[in-house]
C-alpha positions in Angstrom: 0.0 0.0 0.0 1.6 3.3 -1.1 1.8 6.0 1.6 1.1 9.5 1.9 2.0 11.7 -1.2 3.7 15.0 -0.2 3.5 18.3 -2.0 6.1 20.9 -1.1 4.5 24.7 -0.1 6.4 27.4 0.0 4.5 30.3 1.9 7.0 33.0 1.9 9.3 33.8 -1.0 11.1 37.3 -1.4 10.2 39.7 -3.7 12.8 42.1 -5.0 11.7 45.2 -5.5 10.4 46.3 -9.7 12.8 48.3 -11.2 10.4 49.9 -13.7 6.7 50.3 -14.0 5.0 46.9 -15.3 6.6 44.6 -13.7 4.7 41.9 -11.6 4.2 42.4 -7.5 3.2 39.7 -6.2 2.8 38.6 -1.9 2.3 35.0 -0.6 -0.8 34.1 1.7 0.0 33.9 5.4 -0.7 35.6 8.9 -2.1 39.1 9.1 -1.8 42.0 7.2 -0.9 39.1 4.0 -3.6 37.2 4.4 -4.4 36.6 0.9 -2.5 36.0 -2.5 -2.2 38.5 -5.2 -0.6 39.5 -8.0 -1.1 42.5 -10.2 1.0 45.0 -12.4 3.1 48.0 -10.7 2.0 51.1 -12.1 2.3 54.6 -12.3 4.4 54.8 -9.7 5.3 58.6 -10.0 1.7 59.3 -10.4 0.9 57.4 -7.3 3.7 59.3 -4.9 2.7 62.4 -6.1 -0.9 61.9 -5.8 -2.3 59.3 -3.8 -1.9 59.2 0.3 1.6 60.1 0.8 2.1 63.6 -0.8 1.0 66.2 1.0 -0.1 63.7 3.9 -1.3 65.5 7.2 -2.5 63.7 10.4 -4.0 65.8 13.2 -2.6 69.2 13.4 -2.4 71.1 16.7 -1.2 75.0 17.2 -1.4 77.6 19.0 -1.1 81.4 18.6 0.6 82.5 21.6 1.0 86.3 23.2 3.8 87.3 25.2 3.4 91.5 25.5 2.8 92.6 22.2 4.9 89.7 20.1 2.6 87.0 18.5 3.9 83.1 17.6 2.4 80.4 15.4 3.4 77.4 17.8 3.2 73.8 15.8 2.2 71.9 18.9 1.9 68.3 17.1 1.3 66.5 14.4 1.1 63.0 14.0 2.4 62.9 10.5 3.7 64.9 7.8 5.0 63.8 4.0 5.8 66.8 1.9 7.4 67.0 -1.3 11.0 68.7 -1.2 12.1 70.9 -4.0 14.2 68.0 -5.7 10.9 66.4 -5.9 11.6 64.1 -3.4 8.9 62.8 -0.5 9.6 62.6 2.8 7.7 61.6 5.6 8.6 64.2 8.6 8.1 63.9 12.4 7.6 67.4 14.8 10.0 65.9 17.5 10.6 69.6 19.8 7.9 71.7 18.1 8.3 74.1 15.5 7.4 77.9 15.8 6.8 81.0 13.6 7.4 84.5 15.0 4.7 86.6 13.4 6.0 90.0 12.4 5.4 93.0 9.3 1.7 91.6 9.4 -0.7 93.6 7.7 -4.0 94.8 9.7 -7.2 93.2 9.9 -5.8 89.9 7.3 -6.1 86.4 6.7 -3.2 84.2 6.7 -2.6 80.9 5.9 0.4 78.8 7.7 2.0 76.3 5.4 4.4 73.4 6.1 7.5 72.2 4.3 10.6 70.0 3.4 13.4 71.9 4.8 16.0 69.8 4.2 14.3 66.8 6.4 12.9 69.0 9.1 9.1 70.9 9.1 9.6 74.3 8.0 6.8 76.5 8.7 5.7 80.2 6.7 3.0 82.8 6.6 1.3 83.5 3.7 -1.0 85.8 1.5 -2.4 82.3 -0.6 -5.2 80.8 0.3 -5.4 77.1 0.0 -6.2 75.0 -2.6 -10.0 73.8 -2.5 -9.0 70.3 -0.9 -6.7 72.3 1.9 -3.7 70.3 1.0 -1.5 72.7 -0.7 -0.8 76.6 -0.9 -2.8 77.3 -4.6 -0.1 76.4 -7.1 2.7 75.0 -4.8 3.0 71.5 -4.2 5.8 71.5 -1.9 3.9 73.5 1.0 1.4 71.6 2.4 -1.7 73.8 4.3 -1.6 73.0 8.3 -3.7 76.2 9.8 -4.8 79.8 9.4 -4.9 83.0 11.7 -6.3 87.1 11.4 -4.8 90.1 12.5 -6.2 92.5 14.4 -6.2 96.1 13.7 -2.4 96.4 14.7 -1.2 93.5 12.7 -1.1 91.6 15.2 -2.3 88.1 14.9 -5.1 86.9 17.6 -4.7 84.8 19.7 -6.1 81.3 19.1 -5.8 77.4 19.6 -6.2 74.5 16.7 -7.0 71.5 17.0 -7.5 69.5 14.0 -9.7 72.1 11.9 -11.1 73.3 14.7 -10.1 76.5 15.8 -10.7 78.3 18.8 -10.0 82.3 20.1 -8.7 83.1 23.5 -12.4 84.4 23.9 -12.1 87.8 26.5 -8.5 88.4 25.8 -7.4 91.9 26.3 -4.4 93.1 24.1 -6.5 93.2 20.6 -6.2 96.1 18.7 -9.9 97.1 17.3 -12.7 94.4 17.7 -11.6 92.1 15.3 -14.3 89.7 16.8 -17.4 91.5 17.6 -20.0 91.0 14.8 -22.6 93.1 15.5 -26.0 94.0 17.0 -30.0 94.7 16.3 -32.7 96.0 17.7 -36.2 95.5 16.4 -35.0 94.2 12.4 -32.9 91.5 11.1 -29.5 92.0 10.2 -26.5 90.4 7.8 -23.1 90.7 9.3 -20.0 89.5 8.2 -18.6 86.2 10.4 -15.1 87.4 10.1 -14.1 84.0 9.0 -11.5 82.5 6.1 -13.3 82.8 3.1 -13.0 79.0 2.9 -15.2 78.4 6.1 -18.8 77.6 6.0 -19.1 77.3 9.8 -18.7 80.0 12.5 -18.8 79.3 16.4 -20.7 82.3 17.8 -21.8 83.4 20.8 -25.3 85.7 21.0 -26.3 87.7 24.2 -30.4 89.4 23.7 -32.0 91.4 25.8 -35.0 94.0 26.3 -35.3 97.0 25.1 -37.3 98.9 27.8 -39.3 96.7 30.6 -41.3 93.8 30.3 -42.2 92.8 26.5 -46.2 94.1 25.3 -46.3 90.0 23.5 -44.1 87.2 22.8 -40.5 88.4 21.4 -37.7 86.8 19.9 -34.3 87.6 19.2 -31.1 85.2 17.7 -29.0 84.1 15.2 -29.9 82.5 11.9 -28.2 81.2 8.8 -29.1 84.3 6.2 -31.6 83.6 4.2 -33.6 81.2 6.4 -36.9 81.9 8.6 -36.0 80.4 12.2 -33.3 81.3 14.8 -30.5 79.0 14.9 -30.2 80.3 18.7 -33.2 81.7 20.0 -34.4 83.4 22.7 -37.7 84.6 23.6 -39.9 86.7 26.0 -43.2 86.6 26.8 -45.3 89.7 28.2 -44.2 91.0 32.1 -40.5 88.7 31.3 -38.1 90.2 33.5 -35.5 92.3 31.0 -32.6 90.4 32.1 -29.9 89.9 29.6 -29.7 85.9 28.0 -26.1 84.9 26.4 -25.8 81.4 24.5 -23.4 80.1 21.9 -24.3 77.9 19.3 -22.5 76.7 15.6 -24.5 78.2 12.4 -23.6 78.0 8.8 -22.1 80.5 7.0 -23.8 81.9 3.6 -21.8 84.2 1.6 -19.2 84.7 4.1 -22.3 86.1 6.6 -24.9 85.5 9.6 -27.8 87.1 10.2 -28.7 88.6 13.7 -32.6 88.9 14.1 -34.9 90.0 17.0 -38.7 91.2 17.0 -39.3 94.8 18.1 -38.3 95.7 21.6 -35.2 93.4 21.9 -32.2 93.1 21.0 -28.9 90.7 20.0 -25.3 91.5 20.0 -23.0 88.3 18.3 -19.2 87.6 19.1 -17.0 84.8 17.0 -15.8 82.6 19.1 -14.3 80.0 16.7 -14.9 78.4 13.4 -14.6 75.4 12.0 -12.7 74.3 8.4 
């Protein structure tokens, strides 16, 4: 009786690396991530490195723009990963290690800027700039070797405001005391709606705002209202609202509301009112 018959499987074989596009890839079956076979054609390598997930790759920025007397920073806080393209066309994938920082100086008054990251010889470098962002805020608008990691406005000094990031969310030191102007204050009404500007980058559809309302006079003569609402729509987005003999004490609330046209509206019925601060906006 014949016994068992023996085939010889080899799970694992190297793969040397294609030296040209077209060439077969190919990985064996076996534990976790290569868990099954395949095989297909390398391609387009150039194409892929330059635009799929590795150029221009960002992961979770923090920063911070800091205050010390009159002197303003852009502090680069973290990131968890950075791949930028260096001006020999290379990519490299960079880590923060200490922090990086930007002093912020010669800034024009009441202005939008746009902090961009690059290859500086294997280390972030970090700059201020007059470009906006490219619609997918990856890169500075025509530049593919700085990569987009935050924005900041001046005040009426040229002084930048001070703020925190985290991610795209962004958040002002809310109450702080050495602005220039009132670079944050959007506005008021009493007794008619109103569209004022959000004071946000002209690539943000989302504003964080905070509303305080009030009465005129005394108590109200019949129901009131008074908020903040997307322009254009009917109802408040944040609402308050009297009825007759209400005590006229003053109401503050914050809320998030989209941003039409780079604008809110603030809206209240006769006898109140609403003043609207930004508090933050989101990209």
């Amino acid at each position: 009786m014949p016994g068992p018959s023996l085939t010889e499987s080899r799970l694992f074989e190297s793969v040397t690396a294609p030296p040209a596009d077209g060439d077969d890839v190919a990985v064996s079956a076996g534990a976790a991530p290569f868990r099954d076979n395949f095989m297909q054609k390398m391609a387009a390598r150039d194409s892929y490195l330059f635009n799929g997930p590795h150029h221009g790759f960002l992961d979770h920025v923090r920063a911070e723009v800091t205050a010390s007397g009159t002197d303003r920073t852009w502090v680069l806080r973290g990131v968890r990963a950075f791949a930028a393209e260096q001006t020999d066309s290379s990519i490299n994938r960079l880590s923060l290690g200490a922090g990086a920082s930007l002093a912020l100086t010669g800034l024009s008054a009441s202005t939008w800027y746009y902090v961009y990251g690059f290859n500086n010889g294997g280390v972030i470098g970090l700059e201020a700039s007059l470009t906006t962002p490219d619609g997918a805020l990856r890169f500075s608008s025509g530049s593919g070797t700085r990569v987009y990691l935050g924005c900041f406005r001046t005040d009426t000094a040229g002084r930048a405001i001070p703020m925190v990031q985290n991610g795209r969310h962004y958040t002002f030191r809310d109450g702080f005391t050495g602005l220039s102007g009132t670079p944050l204050e959007l506005g008021s009404t009493s007794g008619a709606p109103v569209a004022v500007d959000a004071r946000v980058p002209p690539h943000v559809n989302v504003a964080r705002v905070r509303f305080g309302t009030g009465l005129v006079g005394g108590a109200v003569s019949s129901t009131r209202s008074a908020g903040v609402r997307v322009v254009g729509d009917v109802n408040l987005t944040g609402i308050h609202q009297w009825r007759t003999t209400t005590s006229p004490e003053a109401h503050f609330d914050c809320t998030d509301i989209v941003v039409v046209g780079g604008q809110i509206e603030l809206a209240g019925d006769a006898e109140v009112f609403v003043v609207a601060t930004l508090l933050g906006f989101t990209e």
